[in-house]
Structure formats: C-alpha cells, structure tokens
C-alpha positions in Angstrom: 143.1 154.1 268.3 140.1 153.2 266.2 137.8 156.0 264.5 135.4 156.4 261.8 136.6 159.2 259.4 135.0 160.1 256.6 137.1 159.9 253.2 135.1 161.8 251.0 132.3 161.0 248.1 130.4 159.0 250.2 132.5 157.0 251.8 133.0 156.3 256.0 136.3 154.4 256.7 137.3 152.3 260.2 140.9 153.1 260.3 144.0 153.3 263.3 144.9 156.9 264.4 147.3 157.7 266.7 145.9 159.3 270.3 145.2 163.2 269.5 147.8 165.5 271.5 146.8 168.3 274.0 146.8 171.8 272.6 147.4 174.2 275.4 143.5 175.4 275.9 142.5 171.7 275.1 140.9 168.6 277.2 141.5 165.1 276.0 138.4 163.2 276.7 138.2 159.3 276.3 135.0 158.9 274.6 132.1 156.9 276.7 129.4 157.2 273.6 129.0 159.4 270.6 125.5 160.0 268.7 125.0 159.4 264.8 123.2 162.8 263.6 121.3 163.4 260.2 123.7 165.7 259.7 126.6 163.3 259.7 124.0 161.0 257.1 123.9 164.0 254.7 127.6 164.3 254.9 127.7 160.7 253.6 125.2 161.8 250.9 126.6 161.7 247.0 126.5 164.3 246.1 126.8 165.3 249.7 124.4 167.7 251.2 126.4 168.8 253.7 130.1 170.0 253.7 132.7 167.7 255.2 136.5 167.9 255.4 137.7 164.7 253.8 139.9 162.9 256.4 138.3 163.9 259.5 137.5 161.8 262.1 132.8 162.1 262.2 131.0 162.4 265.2 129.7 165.6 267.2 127.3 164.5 269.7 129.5 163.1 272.5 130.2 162.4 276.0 133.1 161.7 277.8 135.5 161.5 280.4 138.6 163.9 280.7 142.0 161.9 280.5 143.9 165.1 280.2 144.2 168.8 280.7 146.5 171.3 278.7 148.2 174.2 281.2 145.8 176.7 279.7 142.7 174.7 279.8 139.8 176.2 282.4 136.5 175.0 283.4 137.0 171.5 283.7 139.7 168.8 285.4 140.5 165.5 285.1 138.5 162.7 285.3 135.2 164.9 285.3 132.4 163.7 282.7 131.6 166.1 280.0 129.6 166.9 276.5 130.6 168.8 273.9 129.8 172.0 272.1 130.2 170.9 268.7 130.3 174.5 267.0 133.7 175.8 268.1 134.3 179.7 267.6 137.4 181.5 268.6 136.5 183.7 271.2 138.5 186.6 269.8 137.4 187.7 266.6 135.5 191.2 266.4 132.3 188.4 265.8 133.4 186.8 268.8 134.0 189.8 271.3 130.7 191.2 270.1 128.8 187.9 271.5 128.2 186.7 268.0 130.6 183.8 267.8 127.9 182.1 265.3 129.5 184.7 262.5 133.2 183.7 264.0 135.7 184.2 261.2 137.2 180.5 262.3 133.8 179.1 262.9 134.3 174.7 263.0 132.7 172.1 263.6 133.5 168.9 265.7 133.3 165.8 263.2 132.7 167.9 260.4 135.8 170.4 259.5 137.8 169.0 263.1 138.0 165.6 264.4 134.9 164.6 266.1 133.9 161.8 268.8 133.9 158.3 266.9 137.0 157.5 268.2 138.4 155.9 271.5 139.4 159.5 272.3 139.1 163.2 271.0 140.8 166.4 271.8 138.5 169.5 272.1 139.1 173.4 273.7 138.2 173.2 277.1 135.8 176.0 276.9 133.5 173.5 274.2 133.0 171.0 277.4 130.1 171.5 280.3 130.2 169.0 283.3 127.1 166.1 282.8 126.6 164.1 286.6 127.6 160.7 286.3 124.7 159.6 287.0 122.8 160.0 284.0 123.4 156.8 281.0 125.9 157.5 278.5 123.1 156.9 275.4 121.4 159.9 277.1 124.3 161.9 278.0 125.4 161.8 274.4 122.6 163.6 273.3 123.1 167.1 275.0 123.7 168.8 271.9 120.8 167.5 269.9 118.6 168.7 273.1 120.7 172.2 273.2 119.2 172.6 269.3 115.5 171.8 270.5 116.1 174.2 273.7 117.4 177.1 271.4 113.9 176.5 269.0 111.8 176.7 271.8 113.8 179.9 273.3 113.7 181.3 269.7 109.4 180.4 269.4 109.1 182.5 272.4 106.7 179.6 273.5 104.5 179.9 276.2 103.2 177.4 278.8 99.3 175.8 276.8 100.3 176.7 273.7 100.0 174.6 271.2 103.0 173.4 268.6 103.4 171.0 265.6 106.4 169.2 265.0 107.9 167.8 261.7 
C-alpha cells in the first residue's frame, strides 16, 4: 500500500508498505479520508516543534471502515464505519486504572510515535474506534477528533448557554 511517513528533519516521503497485521485487541480499518493537523505541520517543522518518530506512517484524524477484527478485539465488527482516538493509553497502568490514562506510562500517539491514517489502511486497538453513521461525508467524518479537542475546551471553560467567548 501507499502512505505518507515522515522520515525525519523535515522531510514527508510517499513510499509502498506492506498491509499492517492484526494484533489481537486490534481492528484493521481501510481508510475512507484522513485530516492534515497543525500538529502534523509542526512535525514537519526544522527544527521540528513537535516530536515525531522517524519512519512512521502521519496521519491522526481518520475515518474508516473495518476490514478486520483480531479474536480479542470488542466494540466494533466488520464492515462498521469508525474514527479514531488518536491518543492511545494502555488501559492497565496504575495511570490507567485510576482513570488518568492522559499520564499512561505507554501513552502514543496515532501518526506521531504509531502509524497513523495516510495510508490505504491502518491497524489501531479496537477500544481507540467509536461507530460514525454512514450517513455523514467522509471530509466531515474525519474530523471527530479535531471536534473531540473543541468539545473537551468547552467542557473544561465550564461555559454556559449567552455567554460570551473569543477565539484565537
């Protein structure tokens, strides 16, 4: 398959990679349409301003369609359309168990330190994916996870219906 990986200092390569195998808690999804983030443009910065694993396949705001499921994967099945959770935490760690999986010792990232959605197809844990209706476009699908951020800022504002806000 085809996928944009990110080679380090700067530089964004379109190179062939073989189809990503199924982990036992994983979901392979064929990717229908996968955001470019400012995140993923200050990876690309030199010097960077972000953190990147050289080698990894970008991408972390993505929608697609499940193509396969490992025998330990729950919450979704084949052929059902999801987006993706881009921060991945373990669900074990004593961050983890105590609902804090931001501060999870093996805290990733899709299409930063794992690879991401620029690619014909991506395996992620099955507990990353939440079902999206069919019915809504892929450009707009795509862009769950940029919406979860501005849902989480306005949970975290405490806002109230009137009030009044500024944005930047």
């Amino acid at each position: 398959m085809v996928a944009a990986v990110f080679q380090g200092d700067g530089l964004l390569s379109i190179v062939e990679r073989p189809v990503p195998s199924v982990a036992d808690a994983d979901v392979l999804i064929e990717v229908e349409a996968c955001g470019v983030c400012g995140t993923d443009i200050h990876v690309l910065e030199v010097p960077p301003a972000h953190p990147a694993t050289p080698g990894v396949i970008m991408g972390h705001e993505l929608v697609g369609i499940v193509r396969a499921v490992g025998p330990d994967a729950i919450g979704v099945g084949l052929g059902q359309r999801v987006a993706v959770a881009a921060n991945l935490s373990c669900g074990s760690c004593s961050f983890c168990k105590r609902g804090t999986p931001n501060h999870c010792e093996h805290f990733t990232t899709m299409g930063i330190f794992r690879d991401g959605g620029l690619a014909r197809f991506v395996a992620v844990p099955a507990s990353a994916c939440h079902v999206v209706s069919k019915d809504i476009p892929r450009e707009i699908a795509a862009l769950t996870e940029p919406l979860s951020c501005v849902v989480n800022g306005v949970e975290q504002a405490h806002l109230l219906p009137g009030e009044t806000v500024a944005v930047f």
